[in-house]
MARBA-3410 file (N, C-alpha, C, O; in Angstrom, 1 decimal):
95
35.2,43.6,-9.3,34.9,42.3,-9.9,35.0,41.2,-8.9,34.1,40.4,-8.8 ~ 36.1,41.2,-8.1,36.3,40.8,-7.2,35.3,40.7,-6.3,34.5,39.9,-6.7 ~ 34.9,41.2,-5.4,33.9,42.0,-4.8,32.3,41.4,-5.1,31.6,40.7,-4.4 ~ 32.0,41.9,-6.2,31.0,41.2,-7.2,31.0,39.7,-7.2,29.9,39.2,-7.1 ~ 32.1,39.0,-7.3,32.4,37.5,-7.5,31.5,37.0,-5.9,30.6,36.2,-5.7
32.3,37.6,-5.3,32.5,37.1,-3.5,30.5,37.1,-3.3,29.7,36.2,-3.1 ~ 30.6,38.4,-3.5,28.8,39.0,-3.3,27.8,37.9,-3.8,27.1,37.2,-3.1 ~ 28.1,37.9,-5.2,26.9,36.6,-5.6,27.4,35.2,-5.2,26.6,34.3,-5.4 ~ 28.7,34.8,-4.5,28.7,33.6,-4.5,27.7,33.3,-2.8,26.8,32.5,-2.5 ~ 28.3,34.3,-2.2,27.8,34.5,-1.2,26.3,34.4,-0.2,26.0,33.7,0.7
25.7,35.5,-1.2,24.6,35.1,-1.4,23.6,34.0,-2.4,22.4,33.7,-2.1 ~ 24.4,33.5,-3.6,24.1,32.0,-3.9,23.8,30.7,-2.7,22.9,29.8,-2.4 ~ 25.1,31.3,-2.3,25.4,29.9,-1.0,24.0,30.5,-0.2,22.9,30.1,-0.4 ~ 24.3,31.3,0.6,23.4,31.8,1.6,21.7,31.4,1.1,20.9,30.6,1.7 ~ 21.5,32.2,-0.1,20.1,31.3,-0.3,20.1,29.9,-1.0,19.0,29.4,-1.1
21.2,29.3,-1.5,20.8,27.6,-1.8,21.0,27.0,-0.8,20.1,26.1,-0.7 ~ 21.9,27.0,0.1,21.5,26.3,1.7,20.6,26.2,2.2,20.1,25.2,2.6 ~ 20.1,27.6,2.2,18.7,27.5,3.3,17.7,27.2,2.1,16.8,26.5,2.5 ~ 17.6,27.6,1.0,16.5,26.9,0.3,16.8,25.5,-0.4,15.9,25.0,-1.1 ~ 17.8,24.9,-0.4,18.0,23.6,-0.6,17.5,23.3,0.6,16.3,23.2,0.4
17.6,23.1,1.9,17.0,22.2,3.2,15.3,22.8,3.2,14.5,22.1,3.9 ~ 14.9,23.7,2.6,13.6,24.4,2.8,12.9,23.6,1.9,11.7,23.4,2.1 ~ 13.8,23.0,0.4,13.1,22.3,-0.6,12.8,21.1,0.3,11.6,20.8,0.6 ~ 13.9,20.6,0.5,14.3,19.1,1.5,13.1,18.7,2.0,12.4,17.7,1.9 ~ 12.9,19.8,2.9,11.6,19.4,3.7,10.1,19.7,3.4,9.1,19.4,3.9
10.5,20.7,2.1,8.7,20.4,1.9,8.6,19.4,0.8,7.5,19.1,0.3 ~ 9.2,19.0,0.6,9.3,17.7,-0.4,9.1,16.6,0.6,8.0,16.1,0.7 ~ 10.1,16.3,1.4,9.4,15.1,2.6,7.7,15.7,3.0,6.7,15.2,2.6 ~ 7.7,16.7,3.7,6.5,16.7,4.3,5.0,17.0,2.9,3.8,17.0,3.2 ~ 5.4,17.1,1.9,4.5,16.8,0.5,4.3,15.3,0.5,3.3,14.7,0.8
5.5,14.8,0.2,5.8,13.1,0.3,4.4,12.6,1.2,3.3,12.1,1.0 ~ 5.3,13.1,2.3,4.4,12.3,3.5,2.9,12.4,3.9,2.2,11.6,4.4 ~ 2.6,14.1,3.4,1.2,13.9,3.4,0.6,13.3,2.1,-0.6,13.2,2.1 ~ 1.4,12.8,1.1,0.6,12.2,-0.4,0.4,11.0,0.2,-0.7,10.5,0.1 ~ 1.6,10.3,1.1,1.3,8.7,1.3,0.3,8.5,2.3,-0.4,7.5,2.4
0.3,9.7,3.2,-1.1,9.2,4.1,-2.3,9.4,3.6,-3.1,8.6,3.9 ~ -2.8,10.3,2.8,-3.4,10.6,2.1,-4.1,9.5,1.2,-5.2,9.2,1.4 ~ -3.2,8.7,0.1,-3.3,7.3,-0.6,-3.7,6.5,0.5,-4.9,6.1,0.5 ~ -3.0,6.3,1.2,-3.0,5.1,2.7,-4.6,5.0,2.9,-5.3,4.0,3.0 ~ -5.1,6.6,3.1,-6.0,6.5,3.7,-7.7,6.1,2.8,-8.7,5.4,3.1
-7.4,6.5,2.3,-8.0,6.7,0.5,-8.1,5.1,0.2,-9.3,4.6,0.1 ~ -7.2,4.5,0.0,-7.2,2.6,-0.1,-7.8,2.3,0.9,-8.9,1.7,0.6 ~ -7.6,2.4,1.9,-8.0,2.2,3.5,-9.6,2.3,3.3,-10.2,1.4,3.9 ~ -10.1,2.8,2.9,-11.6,3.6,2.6,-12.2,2.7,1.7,-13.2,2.1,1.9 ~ -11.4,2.6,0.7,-11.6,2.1,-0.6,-12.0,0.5,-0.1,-13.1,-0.1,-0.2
-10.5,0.2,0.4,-10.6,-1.5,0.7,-12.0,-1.9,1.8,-12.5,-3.0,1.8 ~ -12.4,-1.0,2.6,-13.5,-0.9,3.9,-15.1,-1.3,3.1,-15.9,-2.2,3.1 ~ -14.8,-0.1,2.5,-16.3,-0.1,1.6,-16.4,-1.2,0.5,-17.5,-1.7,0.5 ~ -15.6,-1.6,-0.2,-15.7,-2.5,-1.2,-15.9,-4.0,-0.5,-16.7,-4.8,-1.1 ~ -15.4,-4.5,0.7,-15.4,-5.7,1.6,-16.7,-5.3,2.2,-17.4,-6.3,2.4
-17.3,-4.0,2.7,-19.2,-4.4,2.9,-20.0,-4.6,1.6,-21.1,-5.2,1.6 ~ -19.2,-3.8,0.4,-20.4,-4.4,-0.7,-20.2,-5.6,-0.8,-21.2,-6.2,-1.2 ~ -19.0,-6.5,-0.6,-18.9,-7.9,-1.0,-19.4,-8.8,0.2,-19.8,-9.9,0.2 ~ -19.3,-8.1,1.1,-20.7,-9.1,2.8,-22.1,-8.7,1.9,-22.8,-9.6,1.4 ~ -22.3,-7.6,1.9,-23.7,-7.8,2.2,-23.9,-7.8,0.8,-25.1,-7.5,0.6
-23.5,-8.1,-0.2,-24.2,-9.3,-1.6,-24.0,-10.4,-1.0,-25.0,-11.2,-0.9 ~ -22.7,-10.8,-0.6,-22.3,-12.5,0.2,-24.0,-12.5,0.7,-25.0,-12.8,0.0 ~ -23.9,-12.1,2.2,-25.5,-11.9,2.8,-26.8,-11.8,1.7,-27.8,-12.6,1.9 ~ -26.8,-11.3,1.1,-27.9,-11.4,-0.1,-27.8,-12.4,-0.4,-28.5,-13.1,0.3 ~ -27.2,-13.1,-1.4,-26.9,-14.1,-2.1,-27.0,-15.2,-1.0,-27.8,-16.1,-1.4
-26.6,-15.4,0.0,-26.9,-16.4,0.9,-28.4,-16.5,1.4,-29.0,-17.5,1.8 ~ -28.9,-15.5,1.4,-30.6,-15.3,1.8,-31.2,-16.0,0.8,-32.1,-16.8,0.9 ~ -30.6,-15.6,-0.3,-31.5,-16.0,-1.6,-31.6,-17.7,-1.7,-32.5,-18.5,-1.6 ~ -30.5,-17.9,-2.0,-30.0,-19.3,-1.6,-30.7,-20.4,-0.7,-31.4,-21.4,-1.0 ~ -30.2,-19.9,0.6,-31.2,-20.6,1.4,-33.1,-20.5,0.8,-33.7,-21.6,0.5
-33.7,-19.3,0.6,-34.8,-18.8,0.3,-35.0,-20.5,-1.3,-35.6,-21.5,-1.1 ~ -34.6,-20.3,-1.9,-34.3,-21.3,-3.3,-34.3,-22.6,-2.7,-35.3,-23.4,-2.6 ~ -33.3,-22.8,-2.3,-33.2,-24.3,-1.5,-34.9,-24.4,-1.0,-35.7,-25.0,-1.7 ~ -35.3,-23.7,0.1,-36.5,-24.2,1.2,-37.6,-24.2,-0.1,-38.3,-25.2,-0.1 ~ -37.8,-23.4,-1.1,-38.8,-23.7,-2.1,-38.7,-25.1,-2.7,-39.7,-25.7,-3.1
-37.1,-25.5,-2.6,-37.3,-26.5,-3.8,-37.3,-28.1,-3.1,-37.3,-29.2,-3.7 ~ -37.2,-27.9,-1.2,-37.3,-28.9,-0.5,-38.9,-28.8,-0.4,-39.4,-29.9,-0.4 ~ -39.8,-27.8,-0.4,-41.1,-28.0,0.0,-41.9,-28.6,-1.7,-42.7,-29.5,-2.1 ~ -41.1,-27.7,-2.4,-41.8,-28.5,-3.7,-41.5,-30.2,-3.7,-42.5,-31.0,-3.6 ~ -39.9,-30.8,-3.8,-39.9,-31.7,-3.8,-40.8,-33.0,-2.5,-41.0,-34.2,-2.6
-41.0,-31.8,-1.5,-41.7,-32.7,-0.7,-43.8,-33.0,-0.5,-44.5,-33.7,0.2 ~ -44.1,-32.1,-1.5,-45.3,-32.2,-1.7,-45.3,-32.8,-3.1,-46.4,-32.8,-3.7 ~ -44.3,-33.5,-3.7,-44.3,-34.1,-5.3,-44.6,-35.6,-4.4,-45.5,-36.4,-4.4 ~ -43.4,-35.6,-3.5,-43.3,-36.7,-2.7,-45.2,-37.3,-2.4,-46.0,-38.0,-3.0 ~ -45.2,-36.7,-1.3,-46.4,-37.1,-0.7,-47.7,-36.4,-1.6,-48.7,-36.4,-0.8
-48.1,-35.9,-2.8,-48.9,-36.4,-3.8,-48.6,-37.4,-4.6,-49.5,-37.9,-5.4 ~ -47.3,-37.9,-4.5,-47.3,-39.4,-5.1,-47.9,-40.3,-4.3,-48.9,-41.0,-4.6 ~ -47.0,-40.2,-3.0,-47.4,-42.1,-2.2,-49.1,-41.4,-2.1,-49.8,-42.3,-2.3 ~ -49.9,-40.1,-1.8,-51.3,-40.8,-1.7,-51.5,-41.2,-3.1,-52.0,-42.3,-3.0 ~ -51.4,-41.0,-4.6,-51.8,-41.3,-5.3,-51.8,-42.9,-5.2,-52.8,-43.5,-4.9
-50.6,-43.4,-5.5,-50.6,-45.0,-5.0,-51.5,-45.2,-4.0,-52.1,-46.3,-4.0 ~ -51.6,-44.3,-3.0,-52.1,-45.4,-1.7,-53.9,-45.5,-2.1,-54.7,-46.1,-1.3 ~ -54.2,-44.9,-3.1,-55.7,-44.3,-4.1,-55.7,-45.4,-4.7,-56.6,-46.2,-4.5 ~ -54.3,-45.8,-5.7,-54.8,-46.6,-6.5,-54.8,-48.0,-5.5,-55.7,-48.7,-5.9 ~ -54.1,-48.6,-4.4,-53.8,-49.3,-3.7,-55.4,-49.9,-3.2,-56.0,-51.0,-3.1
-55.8,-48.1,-2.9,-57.2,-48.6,-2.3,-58.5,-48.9,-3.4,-59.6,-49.1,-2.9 ~ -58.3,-48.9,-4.5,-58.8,-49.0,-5.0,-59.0,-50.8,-6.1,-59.9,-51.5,-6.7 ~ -57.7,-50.8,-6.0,-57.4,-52.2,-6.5,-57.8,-53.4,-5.0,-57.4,-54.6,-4.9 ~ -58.2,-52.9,-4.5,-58.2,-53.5,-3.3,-59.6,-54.5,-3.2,-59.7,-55.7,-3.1 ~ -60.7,-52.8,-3.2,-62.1,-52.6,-3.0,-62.8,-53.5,-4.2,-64.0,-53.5,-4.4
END
């Protein structure tokens, strides 16, 4: 009984030592490959989501500009079909 007692404590200890530190460390090195893993994964994530948001920015600013120069050439041919019209009726009140 004795004997028996000694035996399994023995071998208890013997394998929870070395597999308590065997857990230890694949739990850190599990750990550590999850976080680089995530790290990298975000890293990816945050990379590609900041080019979709340039190149809409870039779109959206193309467009923009593009809108603006339509609505400077419209406003500028409203402009100068006005003053000739005056300068029509001008010449004509004139004659």
């Amino acid at each position: 009984m004795k004997s028996m007692s000694f035996k399994s404590s023995s071998s208890n200890r013997g394998r929870g030592g070395r597999g308590a530190s065997a857990d230890v460390v694949i739990v850190i090195v599990v750990v550590i490959v999850v976080v680089v893993v995530v790290v990298v994964v975000v890293v990816v994530v945050v990379v590609i989501v900041v080019e979709i948001v340039v190149v809409a920015a870039v779109v959206v600013v193309k467009v923009v500009v593009v809108v603006v120069a339509v609505v400077v050439v419209v406003v500028v041919v409203v402009v100068v079909v006005a003053v000739l019209m005056c300068l029509c009726k001008i010449i004509e009140k004139t004659s």
